[in-house]
Backbone as CSV, one residue per row, in Angstrom:
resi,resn,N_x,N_y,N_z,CA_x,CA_y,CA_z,C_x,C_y,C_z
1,UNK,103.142,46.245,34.590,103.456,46.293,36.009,103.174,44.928,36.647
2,UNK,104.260,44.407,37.747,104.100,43.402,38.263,102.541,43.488,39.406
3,UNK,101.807,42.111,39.741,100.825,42.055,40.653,101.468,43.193,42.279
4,UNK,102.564,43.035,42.088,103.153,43.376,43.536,103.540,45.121,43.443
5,UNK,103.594,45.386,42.192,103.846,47.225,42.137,102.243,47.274,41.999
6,UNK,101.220,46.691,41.215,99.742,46.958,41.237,99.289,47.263,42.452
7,UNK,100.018,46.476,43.225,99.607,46.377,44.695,99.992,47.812,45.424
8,UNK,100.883,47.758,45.290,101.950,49.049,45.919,100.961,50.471,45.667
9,UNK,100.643,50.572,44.206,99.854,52.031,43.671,98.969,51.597,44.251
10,UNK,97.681,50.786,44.347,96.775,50.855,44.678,96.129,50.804,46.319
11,UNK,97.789,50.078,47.245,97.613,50.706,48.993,97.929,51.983,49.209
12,UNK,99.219,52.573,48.247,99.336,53.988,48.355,98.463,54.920,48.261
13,UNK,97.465,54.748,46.959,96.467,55.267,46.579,95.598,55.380,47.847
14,UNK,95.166,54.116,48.248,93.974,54.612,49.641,94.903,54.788,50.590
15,UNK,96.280,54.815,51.006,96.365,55.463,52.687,96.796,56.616,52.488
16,UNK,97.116,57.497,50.987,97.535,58.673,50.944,96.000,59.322,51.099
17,UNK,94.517,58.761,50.670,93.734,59.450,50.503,92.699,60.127,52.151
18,UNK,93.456,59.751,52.945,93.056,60.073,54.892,94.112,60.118,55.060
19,UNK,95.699,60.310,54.517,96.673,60.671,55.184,96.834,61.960,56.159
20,UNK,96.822,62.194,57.146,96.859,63.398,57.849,98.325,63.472,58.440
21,UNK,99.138,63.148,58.795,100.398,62.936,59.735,101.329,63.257,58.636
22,UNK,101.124,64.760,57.680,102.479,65.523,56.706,102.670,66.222,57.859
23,UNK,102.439,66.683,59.013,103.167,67.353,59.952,103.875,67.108,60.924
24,UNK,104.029,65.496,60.803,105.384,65.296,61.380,106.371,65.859,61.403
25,UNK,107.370,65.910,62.444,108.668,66.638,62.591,109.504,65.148,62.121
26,UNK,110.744,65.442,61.418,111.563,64.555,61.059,112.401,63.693,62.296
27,UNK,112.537,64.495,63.397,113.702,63.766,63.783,112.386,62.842,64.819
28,UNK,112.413,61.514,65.369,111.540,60.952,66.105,110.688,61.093,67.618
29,UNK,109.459,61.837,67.817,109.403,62.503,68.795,109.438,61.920,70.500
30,UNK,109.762,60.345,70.416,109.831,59.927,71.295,111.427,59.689,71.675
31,UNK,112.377,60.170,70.505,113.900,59.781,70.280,114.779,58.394,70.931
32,UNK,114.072,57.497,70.272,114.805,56.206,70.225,114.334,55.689,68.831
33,UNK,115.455,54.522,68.983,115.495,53.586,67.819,115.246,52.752,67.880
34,UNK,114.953,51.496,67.251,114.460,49.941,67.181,115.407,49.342,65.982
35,UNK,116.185,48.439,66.539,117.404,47.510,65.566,116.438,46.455,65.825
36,UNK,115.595,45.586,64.839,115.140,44.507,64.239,115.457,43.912,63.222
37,UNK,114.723,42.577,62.909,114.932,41.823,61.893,113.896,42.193,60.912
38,UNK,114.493,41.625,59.576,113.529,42.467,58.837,112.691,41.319,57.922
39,UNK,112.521,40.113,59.245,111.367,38.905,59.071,109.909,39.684,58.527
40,UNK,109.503,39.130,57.444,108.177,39.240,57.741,107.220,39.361,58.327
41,UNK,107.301,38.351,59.334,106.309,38.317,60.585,105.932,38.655,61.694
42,UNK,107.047,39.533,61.660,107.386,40.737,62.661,106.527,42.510,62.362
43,UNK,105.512,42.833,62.908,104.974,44.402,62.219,105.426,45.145,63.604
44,UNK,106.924,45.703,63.524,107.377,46.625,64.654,106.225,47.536,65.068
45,UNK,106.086,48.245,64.539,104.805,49.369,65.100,103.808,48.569,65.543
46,UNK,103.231,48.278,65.776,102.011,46.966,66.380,102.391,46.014,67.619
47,UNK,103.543,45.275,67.379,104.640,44.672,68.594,104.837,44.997,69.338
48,UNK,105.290,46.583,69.200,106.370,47.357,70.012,105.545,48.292,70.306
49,UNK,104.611,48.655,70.107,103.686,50.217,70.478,103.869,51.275,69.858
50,UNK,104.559,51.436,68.584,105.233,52.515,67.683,104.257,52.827,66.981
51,UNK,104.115,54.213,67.115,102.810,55.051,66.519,103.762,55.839,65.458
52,UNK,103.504,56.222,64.402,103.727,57.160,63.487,104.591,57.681,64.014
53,UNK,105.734,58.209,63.264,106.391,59.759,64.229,107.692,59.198,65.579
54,UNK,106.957,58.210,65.993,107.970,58.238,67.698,108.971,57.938,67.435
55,UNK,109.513,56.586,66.906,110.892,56.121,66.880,111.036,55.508,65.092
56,UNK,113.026,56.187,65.341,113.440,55.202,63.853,113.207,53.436,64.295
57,UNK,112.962,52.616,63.070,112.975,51.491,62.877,114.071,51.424,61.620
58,UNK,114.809,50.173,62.155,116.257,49.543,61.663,115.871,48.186,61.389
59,UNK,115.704,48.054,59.883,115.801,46.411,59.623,116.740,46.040,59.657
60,UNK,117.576,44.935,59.367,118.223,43.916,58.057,118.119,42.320,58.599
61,UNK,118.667,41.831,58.162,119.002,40.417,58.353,119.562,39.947,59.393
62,UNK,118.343,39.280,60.592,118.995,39.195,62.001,118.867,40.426,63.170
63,UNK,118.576,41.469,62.346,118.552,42.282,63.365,120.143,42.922,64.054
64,UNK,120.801,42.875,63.186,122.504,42.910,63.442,122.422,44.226,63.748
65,UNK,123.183,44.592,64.863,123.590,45.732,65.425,124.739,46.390,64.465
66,UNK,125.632,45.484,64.128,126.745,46.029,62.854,126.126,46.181,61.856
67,UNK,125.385,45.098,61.272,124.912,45.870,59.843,124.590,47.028,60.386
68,UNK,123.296,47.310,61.177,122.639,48.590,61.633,123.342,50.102,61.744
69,UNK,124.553,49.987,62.087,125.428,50.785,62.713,125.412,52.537,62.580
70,UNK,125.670,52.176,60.634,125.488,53.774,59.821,124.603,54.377,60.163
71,UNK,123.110,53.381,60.052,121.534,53.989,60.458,121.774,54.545,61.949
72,UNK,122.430,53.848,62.563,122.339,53.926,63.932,123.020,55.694,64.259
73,UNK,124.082,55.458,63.827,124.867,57.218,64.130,124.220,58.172,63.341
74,UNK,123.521,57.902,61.788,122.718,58.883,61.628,121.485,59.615,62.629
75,UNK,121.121,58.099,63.132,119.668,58.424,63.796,120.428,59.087,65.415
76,UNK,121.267,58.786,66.083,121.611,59.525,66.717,122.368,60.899,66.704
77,UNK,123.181,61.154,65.775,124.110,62.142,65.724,122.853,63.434,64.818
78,UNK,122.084,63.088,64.229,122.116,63.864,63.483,120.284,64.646,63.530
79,UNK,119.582,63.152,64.123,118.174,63.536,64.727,118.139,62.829,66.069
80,UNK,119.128,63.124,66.916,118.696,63.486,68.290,118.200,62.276,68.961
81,UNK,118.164,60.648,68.599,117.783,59.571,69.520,118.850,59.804,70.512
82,UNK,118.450,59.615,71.322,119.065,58.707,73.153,118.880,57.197,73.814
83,UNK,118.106,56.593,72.362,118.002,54.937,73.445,117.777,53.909,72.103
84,UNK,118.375,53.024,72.253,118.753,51.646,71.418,117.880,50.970,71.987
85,UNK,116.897,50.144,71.213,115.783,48.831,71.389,116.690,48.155,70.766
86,UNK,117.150,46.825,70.768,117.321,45.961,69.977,116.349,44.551,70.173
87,UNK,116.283,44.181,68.790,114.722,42.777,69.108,115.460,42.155,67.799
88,UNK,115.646,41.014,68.559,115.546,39.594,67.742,114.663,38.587,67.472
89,UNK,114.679,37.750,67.273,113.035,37.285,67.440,113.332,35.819,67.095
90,UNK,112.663,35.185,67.422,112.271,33.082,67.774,112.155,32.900,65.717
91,UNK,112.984,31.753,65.759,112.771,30.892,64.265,112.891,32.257,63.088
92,UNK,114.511,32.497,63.531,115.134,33.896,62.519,115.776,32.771,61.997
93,UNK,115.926,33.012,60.465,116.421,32.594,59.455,117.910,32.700,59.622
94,UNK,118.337,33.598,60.381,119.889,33.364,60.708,120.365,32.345,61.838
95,UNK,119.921,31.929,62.295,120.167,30.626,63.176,120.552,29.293,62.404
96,UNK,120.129,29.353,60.973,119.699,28.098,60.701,121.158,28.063,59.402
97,UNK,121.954,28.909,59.351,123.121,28.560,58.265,124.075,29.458,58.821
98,UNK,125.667,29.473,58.463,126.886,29.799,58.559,127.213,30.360,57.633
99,UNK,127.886,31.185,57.300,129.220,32.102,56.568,129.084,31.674,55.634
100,UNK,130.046,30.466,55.365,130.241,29.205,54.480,129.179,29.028,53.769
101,UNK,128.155,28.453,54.143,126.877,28.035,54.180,126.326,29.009,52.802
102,UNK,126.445,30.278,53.124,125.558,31.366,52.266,126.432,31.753,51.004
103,UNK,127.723,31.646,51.379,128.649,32.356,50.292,128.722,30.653,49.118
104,UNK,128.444,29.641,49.556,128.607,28.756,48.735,127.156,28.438,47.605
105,UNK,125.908,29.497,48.886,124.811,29.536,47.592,125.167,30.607,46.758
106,UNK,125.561,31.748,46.904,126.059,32.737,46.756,126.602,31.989,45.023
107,UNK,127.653,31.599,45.387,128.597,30.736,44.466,127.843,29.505,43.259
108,UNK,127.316,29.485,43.803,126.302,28.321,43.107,124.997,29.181,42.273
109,UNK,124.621,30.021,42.763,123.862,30.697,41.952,124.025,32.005,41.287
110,UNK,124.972,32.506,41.904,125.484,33.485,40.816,126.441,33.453,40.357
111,UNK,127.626,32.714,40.414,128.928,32.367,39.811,129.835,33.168,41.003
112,UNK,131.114,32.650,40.413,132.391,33.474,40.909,132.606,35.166,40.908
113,UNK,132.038,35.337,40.323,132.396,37.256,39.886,131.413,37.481,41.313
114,UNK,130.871,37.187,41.511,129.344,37.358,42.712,130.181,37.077,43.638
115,UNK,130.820,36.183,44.045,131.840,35.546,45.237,132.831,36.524,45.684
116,UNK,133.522,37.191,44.444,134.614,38.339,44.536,133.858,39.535,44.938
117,UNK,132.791,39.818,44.697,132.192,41.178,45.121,131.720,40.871,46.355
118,UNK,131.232,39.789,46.852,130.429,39.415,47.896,131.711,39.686,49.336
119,UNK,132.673,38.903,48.953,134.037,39.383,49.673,134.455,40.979,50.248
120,UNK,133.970,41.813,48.835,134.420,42.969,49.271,133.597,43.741,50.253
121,UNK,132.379,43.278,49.494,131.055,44.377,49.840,130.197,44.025,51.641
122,UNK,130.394,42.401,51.414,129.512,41.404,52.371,130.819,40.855,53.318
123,UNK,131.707,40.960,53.994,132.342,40.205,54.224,131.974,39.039,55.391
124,UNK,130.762,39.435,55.840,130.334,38.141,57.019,129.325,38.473,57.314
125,UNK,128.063,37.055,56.721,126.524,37.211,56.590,126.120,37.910,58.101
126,UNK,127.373,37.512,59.065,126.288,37.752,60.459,125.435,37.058,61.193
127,UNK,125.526,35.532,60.717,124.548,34.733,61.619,124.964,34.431,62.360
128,UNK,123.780,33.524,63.367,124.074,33.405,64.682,123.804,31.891,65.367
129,UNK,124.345,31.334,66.206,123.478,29.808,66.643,122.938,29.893,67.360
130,UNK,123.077,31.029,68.698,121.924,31.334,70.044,121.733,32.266,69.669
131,UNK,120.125,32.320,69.840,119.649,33.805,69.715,119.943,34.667,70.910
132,UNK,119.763,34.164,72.388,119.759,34.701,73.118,121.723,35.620,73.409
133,UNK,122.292,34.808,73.193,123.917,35.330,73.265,123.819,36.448,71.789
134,UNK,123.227,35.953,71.054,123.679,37.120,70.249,122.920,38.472,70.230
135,UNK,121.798,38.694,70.920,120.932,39.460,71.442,122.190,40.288,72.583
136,UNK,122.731,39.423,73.303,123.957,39.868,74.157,125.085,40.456,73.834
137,UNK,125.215,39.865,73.244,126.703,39.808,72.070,126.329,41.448,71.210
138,UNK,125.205,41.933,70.615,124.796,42.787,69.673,124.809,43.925,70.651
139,UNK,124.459,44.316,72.014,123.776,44.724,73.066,126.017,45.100,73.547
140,UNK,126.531,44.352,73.848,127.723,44.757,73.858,128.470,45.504,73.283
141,UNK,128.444,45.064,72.330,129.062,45.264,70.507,128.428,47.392,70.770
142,UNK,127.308,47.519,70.604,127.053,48.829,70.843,127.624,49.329,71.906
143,UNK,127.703,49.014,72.880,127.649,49.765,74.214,129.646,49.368,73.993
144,UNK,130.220,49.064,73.096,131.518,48.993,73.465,132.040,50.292,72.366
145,UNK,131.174,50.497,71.640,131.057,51.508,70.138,131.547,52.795,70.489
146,UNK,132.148,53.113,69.829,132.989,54.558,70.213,131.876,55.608,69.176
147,UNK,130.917,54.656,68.244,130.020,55.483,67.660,128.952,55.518,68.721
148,UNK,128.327,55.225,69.528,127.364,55.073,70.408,127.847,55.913,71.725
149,UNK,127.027,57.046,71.550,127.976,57.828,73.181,127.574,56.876,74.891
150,UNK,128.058,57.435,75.414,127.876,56.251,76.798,126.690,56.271,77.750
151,UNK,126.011,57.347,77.453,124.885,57.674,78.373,123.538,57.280,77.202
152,UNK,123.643,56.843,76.244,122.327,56.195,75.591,121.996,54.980,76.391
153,UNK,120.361,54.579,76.399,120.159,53.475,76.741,120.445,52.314,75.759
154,UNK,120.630,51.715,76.081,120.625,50.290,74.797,120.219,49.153,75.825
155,UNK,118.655,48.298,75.136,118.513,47.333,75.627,118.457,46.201,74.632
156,UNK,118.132,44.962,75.266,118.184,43.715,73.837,117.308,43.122,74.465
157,UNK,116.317,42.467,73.317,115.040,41.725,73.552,115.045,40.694,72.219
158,UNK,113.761,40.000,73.124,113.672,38.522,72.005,112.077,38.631,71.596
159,UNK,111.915,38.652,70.373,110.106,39.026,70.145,109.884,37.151,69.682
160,UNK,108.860,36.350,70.151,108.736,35.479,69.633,107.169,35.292,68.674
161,UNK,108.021,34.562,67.322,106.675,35.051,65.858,105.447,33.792,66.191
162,UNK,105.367,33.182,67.411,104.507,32.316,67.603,103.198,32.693,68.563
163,UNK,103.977,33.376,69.564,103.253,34.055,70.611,103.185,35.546,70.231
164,UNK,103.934,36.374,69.430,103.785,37.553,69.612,104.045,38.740,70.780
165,UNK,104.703,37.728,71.568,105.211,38.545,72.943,106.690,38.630,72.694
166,UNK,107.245,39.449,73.480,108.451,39.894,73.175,109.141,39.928,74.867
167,UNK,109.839,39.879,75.043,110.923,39.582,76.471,112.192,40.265,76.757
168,UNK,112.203,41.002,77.608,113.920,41.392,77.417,114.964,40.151,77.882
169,UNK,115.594,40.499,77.147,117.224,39.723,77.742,118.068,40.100,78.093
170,UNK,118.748,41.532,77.888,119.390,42.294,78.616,119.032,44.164,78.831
């Protein structure tokens, strides 16, 4: 076993052993969601005030409202959220390269066959050059969604990994 699954059995091991919260109800009892980035340096529950239980949390890369989307209509259609958080956050790794940019490491380190699947599967990394417009831009993008009914809240915020404070923007 790698140092990092050693790791894994042995935090599981002590937080299963005071685990009390198997009686959670599945669907989230505060019914909203959180679309974040799925930076490291970001601990949503701690940031954001998310206790066990209250709200789904939505990673990926950037915090993309499209990647997010599927998660998103599950968590609404199917366990009952009513309100969209979205949080981006200061010195995201998607600011800093283009399309181009990724599909040519893409290309360079895994060959061509990787390039052709990447096409089908990936068709656009999703980065961004302002955080703040695309916080806007993501915040639209939902609220224009024929998957997103019209009376959910959806807001967009900027968490910054220096200060640890977080800001709305729209």
């Amino acid at each position: 076993m790698s140092a990092i699954q050693n790791n894994v059995e042995a935090a599981s091991a002590e937080y299963s052993a005071s685990f009390d919260k198997g009686h959670l109800a599945l669907p989230p009892a505060k019914k909203y969601l959180v679309v974040t980035c799925m930076d490291a340096r970001i601990d949503p529950a701690r940031a954001f005030g998310i206790e066990l239980g209250d709200a789904h949390v939505i990673r990926n890369a950037g915090g993309s409202a499209a990647d997010a989307l599927r998660s998103i209509v599950i968590s609404q259609q199917l366990l009952a959220t009513k309100e969209i958080v979205l949080v981006k956050h200061t010195g995201c790794g998607m600011l800093t390269f283009e399309h181009k940019d990724a599909v040519a490491v893409v290309k360079n380190n895994l060959g061509e066959k990787a390039v052709t699947e990447l096409s089908e599967k990936v068709p656009n990394f999703l980065a961004f050059p302002d955080l703040d417009k695309a916080v806007v831009e993501d915040v639209d993008y939902l609220k224009k969604s024929n998957l997103v009914p019209e009376d959910v809240a959806i807001s967009g915020w900027v968490y910054d990994v220096e200060s640890g404070k977080t800001r709305r923007v729209v």
